[in-house]
C-alpha positions as CSV (number, residue, x, y, z in Angstrom):
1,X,68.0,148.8,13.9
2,X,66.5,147.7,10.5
3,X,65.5,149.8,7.9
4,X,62.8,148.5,6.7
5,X,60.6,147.5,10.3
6,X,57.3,148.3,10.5
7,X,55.4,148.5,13.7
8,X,51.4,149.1,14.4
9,X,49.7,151.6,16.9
10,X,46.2,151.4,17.5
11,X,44.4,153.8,18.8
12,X,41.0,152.9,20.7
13,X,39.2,157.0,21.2
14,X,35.3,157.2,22.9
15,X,33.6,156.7,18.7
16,X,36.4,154.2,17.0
17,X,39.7,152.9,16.7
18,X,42.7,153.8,14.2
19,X,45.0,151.4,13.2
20,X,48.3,153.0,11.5
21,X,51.4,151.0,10.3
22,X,54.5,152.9,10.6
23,X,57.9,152.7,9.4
24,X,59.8,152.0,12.3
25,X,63.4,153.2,11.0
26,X,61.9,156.7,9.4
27,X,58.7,157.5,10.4
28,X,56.6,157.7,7.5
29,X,53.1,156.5,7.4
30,X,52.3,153.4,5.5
31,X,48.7,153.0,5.9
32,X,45.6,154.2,8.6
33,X,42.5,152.9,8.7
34,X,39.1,153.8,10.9
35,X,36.2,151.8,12.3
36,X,33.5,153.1,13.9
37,X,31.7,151.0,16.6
38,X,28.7,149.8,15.5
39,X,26.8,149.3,18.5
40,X,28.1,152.5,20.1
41,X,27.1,154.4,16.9
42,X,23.4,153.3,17.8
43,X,23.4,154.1,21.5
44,X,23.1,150.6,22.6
45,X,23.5,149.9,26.0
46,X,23.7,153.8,26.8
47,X,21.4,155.9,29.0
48,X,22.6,159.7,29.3
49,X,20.1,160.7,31.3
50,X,21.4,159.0,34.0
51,X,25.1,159.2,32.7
52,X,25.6,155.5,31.6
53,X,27.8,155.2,28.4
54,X,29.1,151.5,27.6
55,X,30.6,150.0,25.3
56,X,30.3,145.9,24.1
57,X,33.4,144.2,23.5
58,X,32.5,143.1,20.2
59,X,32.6,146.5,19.0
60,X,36.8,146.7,20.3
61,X,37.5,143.1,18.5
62,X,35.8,143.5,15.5
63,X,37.3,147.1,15.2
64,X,40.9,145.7,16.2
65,X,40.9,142.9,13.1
66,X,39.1,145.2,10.5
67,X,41.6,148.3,11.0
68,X,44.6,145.5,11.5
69,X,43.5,143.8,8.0
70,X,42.8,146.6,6.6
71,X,46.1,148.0,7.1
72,X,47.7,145.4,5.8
73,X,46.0,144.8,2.7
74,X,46.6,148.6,2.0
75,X,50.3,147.8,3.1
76,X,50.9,144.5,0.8
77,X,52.3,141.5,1.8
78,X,55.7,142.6,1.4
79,X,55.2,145.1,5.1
80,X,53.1,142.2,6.7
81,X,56.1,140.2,6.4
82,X,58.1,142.9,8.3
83,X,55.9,144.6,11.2
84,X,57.6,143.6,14.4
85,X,55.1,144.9,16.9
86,X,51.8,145.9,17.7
87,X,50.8,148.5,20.7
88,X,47.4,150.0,22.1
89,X,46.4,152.6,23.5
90,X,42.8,153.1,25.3
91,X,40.3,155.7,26.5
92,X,40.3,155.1,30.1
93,X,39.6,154.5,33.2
94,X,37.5,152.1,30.5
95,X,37.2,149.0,33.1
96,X,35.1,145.8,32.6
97,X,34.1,142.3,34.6
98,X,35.6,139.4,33.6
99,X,35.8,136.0,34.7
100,X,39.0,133.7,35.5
101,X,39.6,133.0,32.0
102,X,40.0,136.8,31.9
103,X,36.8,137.6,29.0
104,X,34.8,139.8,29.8
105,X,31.8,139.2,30.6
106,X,29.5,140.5,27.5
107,X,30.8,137.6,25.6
108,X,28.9,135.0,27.3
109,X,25.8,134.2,26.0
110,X,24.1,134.7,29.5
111,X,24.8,138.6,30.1
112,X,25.7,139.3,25.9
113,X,23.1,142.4,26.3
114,X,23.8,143.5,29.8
115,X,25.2,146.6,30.5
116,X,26.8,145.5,33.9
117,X,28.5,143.1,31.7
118,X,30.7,145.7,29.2
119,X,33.2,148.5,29.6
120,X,31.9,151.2,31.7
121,X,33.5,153.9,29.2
122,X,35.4,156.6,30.7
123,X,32.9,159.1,30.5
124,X,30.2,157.2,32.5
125,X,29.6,159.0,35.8
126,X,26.9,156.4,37.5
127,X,29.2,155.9,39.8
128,X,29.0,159.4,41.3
129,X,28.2,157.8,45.0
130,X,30.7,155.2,45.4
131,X,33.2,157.7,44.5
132,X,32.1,160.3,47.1
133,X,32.5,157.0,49.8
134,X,35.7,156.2,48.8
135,X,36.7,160.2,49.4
136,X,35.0,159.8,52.8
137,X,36.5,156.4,53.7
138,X,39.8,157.4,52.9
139,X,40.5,159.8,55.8
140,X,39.9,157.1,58.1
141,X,43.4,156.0,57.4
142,X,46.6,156.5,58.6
143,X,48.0,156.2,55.1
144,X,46.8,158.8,52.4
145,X,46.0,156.0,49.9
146,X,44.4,158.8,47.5
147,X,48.1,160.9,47.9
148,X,49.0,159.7,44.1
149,X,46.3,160.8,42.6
150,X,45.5,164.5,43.5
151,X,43.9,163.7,46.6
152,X,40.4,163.1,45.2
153,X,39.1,159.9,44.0
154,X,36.7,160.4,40.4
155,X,33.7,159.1,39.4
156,X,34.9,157.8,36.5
157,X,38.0,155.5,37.4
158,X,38.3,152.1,38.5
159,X,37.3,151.5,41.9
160,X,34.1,153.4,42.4
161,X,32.9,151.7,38.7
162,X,33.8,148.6,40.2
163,X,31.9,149.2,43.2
164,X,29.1,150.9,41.7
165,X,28.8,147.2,39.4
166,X,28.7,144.9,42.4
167,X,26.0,146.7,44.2
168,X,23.7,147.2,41.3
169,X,24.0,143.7,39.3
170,X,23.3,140.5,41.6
171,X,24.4,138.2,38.2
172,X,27.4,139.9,37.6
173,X,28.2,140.2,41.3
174,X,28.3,136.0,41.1
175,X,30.7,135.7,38.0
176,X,32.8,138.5,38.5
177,X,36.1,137.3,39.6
178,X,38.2,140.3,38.4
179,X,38.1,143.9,36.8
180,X,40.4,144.7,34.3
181,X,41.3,148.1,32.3
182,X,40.6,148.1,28.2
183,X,44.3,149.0,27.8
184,X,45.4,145.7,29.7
185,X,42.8,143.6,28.2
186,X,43.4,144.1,24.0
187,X,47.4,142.8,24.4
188,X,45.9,140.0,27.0
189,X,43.8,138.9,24.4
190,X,46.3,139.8,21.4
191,X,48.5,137.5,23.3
192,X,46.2,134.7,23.8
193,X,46.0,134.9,27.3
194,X,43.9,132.1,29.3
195,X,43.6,133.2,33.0
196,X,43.2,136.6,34.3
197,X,46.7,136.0,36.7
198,X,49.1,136.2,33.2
199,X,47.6,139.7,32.7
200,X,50.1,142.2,32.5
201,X,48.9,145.5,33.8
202,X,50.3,148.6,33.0
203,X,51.5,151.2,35.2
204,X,49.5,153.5,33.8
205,X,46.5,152.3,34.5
206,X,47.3,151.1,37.8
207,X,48.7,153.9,38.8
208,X,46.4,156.5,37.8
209,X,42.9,155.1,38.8
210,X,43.5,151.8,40.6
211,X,45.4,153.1,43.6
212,X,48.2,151.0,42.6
213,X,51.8,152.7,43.7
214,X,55.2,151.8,44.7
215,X,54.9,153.4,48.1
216,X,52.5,151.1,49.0
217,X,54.3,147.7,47.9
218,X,51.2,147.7,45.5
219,X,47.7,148.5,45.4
220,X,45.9,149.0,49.2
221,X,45.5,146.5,51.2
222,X,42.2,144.5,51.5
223,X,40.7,145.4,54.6
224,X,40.7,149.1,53.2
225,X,38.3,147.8,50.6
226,X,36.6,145.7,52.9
227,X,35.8,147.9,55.1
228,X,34.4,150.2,52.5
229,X,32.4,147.8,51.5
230,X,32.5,144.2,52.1
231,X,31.6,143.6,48.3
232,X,34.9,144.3,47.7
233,X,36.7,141.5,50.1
234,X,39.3,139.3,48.2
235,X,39.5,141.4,44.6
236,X,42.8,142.9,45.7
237,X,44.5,139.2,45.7
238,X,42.6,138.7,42.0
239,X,44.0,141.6,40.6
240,X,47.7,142.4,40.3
241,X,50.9,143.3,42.7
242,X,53.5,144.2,39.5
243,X,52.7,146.2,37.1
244,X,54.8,147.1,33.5
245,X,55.4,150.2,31.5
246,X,54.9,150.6,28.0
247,X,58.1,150.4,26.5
248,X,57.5,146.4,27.6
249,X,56.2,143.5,25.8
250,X,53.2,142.0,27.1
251,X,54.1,138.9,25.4
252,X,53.8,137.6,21.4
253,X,51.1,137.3,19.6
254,X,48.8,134.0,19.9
255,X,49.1,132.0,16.7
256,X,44.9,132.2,16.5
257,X,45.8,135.9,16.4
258,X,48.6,136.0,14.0
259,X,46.1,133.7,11.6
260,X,43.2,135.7,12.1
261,X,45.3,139.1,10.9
262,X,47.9,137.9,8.6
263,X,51.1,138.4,10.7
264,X,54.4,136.5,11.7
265,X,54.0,134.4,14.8
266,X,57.1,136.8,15.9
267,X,55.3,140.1,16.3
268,X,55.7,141.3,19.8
269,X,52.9,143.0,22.0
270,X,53.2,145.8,24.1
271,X,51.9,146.4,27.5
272,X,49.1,148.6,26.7
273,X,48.4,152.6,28.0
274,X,46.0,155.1,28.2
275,X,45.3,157.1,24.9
276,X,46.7,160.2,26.7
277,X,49.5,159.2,27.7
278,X,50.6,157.7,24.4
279,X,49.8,160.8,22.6
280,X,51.7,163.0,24.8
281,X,54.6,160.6,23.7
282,X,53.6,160.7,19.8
283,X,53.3,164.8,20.1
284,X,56.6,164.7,21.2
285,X,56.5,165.9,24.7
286,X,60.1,167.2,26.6
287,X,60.3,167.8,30.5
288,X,58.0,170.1,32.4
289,X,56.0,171.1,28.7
290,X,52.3,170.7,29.3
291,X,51.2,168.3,26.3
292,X,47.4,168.9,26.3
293,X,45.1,166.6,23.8
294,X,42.0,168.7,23.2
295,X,39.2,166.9,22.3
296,X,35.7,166.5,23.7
297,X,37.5,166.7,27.0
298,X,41.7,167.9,27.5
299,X,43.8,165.8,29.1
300,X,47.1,167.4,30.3
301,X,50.1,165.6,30.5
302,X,53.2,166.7,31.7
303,X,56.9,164.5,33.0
304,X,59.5,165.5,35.1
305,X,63.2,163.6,36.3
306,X,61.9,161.7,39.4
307,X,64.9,163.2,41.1
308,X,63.7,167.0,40.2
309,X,60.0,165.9,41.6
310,X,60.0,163.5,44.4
311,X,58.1,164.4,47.5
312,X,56.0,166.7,45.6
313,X,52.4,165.8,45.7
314,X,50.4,168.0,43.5
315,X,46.7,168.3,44.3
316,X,43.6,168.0,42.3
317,X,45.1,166.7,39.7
318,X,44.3,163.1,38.2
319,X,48.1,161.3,38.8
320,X,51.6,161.3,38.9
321,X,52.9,157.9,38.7
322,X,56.9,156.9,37.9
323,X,57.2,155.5,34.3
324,X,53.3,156.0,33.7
325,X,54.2,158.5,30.8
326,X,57.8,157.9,29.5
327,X,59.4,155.2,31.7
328,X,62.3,156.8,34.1
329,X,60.2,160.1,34.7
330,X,56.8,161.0,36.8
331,X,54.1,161.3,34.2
332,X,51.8,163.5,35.9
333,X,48.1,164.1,34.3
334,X,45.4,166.8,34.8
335,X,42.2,167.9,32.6
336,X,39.1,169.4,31.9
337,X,36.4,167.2,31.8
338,X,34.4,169.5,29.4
339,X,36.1,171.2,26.2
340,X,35.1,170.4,22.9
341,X,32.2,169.2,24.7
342,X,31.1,172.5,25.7
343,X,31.3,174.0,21.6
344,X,29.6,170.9,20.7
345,X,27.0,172.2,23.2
346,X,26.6,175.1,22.0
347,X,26.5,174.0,18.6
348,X,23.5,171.9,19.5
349,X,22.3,174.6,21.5
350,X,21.7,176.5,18.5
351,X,20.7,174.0,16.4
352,X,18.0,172.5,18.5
353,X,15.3,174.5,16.8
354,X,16.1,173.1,13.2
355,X,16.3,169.7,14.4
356,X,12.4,169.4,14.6
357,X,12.2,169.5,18.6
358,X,15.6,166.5,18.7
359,X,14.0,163.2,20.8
360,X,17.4,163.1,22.1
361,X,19.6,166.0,23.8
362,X,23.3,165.8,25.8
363,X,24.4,168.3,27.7
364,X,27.5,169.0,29.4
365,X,27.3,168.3,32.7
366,X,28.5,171.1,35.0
367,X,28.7,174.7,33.6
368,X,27.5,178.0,34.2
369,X,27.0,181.7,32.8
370,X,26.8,184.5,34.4
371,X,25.3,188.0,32.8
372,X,23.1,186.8,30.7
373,X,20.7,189.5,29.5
374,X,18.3,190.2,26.3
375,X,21.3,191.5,24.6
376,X,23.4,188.5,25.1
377,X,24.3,187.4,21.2
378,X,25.3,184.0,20.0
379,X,28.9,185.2,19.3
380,X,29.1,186.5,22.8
381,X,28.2,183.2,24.6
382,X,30.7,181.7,22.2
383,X,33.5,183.6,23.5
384,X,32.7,183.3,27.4
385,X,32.3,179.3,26.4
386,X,35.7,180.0,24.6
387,X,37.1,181.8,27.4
388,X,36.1,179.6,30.1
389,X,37.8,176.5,28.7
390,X,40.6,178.5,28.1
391,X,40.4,180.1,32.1
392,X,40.0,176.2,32.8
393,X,43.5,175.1,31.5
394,X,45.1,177.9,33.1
395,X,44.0,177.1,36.7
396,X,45.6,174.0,35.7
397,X,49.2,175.7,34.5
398,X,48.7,177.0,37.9
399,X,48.4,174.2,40.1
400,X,51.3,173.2,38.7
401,X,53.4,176.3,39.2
402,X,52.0,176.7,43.2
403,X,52.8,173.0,43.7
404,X,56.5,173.1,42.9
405,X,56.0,172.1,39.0
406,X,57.3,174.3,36.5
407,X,55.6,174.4,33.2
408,X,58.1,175.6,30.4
409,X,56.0,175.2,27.7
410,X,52.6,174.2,25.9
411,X,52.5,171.4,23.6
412,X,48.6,171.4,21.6
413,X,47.2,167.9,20.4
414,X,43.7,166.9,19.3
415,X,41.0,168.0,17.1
416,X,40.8,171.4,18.7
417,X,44.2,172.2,18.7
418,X,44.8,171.6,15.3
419,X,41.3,173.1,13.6
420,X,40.8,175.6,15.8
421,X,43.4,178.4,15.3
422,X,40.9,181.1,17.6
423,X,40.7,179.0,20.4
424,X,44.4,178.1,20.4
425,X,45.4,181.6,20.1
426,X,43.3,182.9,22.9
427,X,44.7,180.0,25.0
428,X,48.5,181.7,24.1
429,X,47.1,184.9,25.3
430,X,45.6,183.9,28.6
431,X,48.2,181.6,29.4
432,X,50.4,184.3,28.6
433,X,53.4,181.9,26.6
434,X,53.4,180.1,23.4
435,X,51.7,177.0,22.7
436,X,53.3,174.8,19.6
437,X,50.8,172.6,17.5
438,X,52.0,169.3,16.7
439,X,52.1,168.4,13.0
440,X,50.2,164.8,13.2
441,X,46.4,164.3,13.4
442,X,47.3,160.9,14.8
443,X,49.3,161.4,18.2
444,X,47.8,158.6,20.2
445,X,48.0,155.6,17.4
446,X,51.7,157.7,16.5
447,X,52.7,157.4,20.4
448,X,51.3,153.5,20.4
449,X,53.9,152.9,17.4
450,X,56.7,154.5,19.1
451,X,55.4,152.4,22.2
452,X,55.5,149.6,19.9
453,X,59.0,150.0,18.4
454,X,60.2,150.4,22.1
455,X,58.8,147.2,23.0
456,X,60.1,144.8,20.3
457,X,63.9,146.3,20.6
458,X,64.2,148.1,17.6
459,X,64.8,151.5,20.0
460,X,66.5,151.0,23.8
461,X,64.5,154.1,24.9
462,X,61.1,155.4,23.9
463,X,62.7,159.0,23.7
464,X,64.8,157.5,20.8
465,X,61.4,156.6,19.1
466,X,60.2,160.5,19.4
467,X,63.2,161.5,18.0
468,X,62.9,159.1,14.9
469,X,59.4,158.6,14.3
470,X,57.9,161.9,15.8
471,X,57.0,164.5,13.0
472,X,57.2,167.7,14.8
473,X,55.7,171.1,14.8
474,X,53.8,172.9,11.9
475,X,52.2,175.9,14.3
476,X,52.8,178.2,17.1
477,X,50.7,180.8,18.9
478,X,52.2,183.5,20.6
479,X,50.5,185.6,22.5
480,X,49.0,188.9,22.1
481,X,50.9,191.3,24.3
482,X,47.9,193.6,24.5
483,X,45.4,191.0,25.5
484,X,47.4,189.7,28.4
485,X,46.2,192.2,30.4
486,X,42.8,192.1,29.7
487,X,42.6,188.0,30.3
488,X,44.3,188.2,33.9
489,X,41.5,190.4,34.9
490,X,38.7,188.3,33.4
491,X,40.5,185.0,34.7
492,X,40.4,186.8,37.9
493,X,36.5,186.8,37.3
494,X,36.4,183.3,36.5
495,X,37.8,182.2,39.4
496,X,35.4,184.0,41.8
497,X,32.4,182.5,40.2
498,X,34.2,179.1,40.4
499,X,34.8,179.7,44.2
500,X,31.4,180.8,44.5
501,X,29.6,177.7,42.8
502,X,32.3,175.4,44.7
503,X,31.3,176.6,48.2
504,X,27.7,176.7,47.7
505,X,28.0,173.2,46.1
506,X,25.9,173.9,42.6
507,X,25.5,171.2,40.5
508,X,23.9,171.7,36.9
């Protein structure tokens, strides 16, 4: 390959998107930029009280050209000459309505300030019923459609939005033709696309929240929509039968695109990904190591050989799809839907007396403590909040290990991971092996370059990208021999009281 390539990841996260150009032949870092969205930043189109978080296109387009431009102009002309390729990565499942055309529907003057009408963010959970129908409806079936995916359809992915959208907004009902995933829509529009059937989806999304999977020669069939709800009749035909992994180009750029951000009309798109998943690939993750990004929430990754791993069907966790992580392997994802999110609680917790009496509160949406009593201290709720998410990832190592899936190692991305030495030391400790902290503060915009490199030839294999590009360790946590002990029994604790809330079905 050439020296002197460059290629971009972007990185679209819950607050902003990263741009980062990177030197595709040694891995440095040419330039980063960040954009906050504007509109998320003041709560438009937002109701947490009733668990509605979206997000207006506008807010992804403007923050893909400034952080592009940006970039660039940091770069000099001399690098824009030379980048080769351009990748995403998304929060997800971040799905939206569109029409034919494929745009989404906020960006027609007739629904520019409806919520229906924008990306129901990953986070929102209004769709709480329609998920619980499509649990219900799915053991009707001869065919385990949910098999792929833990065995228990979420709130927060693809379908039950969809659903939920339909019923609620007569409008958008009418001029919804399709639903499309924020990680397949940025390279459909980088690429200038002009009807919603030369979308290239990724297997990642697909195959993670939108039932998609090999077995079933595609996504389910109609009449298992249908008969969930006839709302649904027809959408499978206006959606997609093949899907692409990210090493794949979606296409070129558009020449409106290459104009707008000052690139050559050769610069190849990738098929786009979940943030994740193309973080676990930019921290550098190896065969049966648990890469977990800790942020406000974890998401665990972990790949295996699809010869070591097929047949087994791990439950509760949130996927395992071929190719979804690092094409030729079963990427395979779990989480915590609560992690920074419960410190951040806390935090606020705390602080809520020298805000004033705050208008506005979040809280976490499931959680409990036990033992409280008038000698309960700050510093001791911290650690049971500490310990719990800790406990949390743990259940998850051993899922893994009951269901036939070895985990080797611990690989720590994210905010968390790489401020919070505490935390990740406990987690050593209770996990009871040693967790390695990735050197880069950008793993998901990293993983999209590697992605991106992949996709416009200048690597045959996205492993070859890590090896180049990736920028290793700069931590480890071992754990505390004479804590181990001490954790098993508490952990032992933790998962009584998570028993008992589960059967007695406590929500908070």
């Amino acid at each position: 390959m050439k020296k002197e390539s460059f290629v971009i990841g972007v990185d679209y996260g819950t607050d902003s998107v990263r741009a980062i150009i990177i030197n595709a032949g040694s891995g440095n870092e040419i330039a980063s930029t960040v954009f906050y969205y504007p509109r998320w930043r003041d709560e438009l189109y937002c109701n947490a009280s009733t668990n509605q978080f979206r997000q207006h296109p506008l807010d992804y387009i403007e923050g893909l050209q400034f952080t592009i431009k940006n970039c660039l102009q940091k770069a000099g002309t001399a690098i824009a000459s030379n980048i080769k390729a351009i990748s995403i990565d998304t929060t997800g499942s971040t799905p939206v309505a569109v029409d034919e055309s494929g745009t989404p529907l906020a960006l027609l003057a007739e629904f520019e300030r409806n919520p229906n009408a924008m990306f129901v963010l990953w986070k929102d959970h209004t769709s709480v019923k329609e998920a619980a129908e499509i649990n219900e409806h799915s053991k009707k079936f001869a065919i385990n459609y949910l098999q792929f995916v833990g065995g228990i359809y979420s709130s927060e992915w693809f379908w039950a939005k969809l659903l939920y959208v339909l019923r609620e907004d007569e409008a958008i009902r009418k001029k919804c033709y399709s639903w499309v995933e924020h990680c397949d829509w940025i390279p459909f529009l980088l690429t200038g696309g002009k009807h919603i059937s030369e979308m290239k989806r990724g297997v990642c999304s697909a195959g993670h929240k939108a039932l998609w999977a090999a077995d079933f020669g595609g996504l389910p069939p109609d009449d298992f929509f249908t008969a969930l709800d006839p709302l649904l009749k027809g959408f499978t035909k206006r959606l997609f039968t093949k899907t692409y992994t990210a090493s794949e180009s979606a296409g070129p750029i558009s020449k409106e695109w290459s104009e707008r951000l000052g690139l050559p009309v050769n610069v190849v798109i990738g098929v786009g990904a979940f943030d994740a998943h193309m973080g676990a690939v930019g921290g550098q993750i190896e065969p049966y190591h648990l890469s977990k990004v800790m942020g406000t929430s974890t998401c665990d990754m972990l790949v295996a050989p699809i010869e070591e791993v097929r047949g087994k069907l791990v439950k509760g966790i949130c996927g395992q799809v071929p190719g979804s992580v690092i094409p030729g392997m079963i990427g395979m994802e779990a989480g915590q839907s609560a992690f920074g999110d419960a410190y951040a609680w806390f935090k606020n917790l705390l602080a809520w007396p020298l805000g004033n009496l705050m208008e506005k509160s979040v809280t976490i949406e499931e959680g409990a403590i036990t033992g409280l009593n008038l000698g309960s201290s700050a510093p001791k709720i911290f650690r049971s909040i500490a310990e719990s998410t800790c406990f949390g990832a743990k259940a998850i190592v051993d899922r893994f290990n009951d269901e036939g899936v070895p985990v080797k190692g611990l690989i720590g991305l994210g905010g968390v991971a790489k401020k919070s030495p505490f935390i990740m030391q406990m987690m050593a400790d209770v996990m009871n092996m040693p967790i390695r902290i990735h050197k880069s503060e950008q793993t998901c915009a990293l993983g999209a370059a590697m992605f991106a490199a992949t996709a416009a030839g200048l690597y045959e294999k996205v492993e070859d990208a890590m090896g180049t590009i990736g920028q290793g360790f700069d931590a480890t946590y071992h754990p505390d021999k004479s804590n181990i002990d001490l954790y098993l029994k508490r952990y032992g604790k933790y998962k009584e009281l998570a028993d008992f809330l589960e059967k007695k079905n406590y929500h908070f």
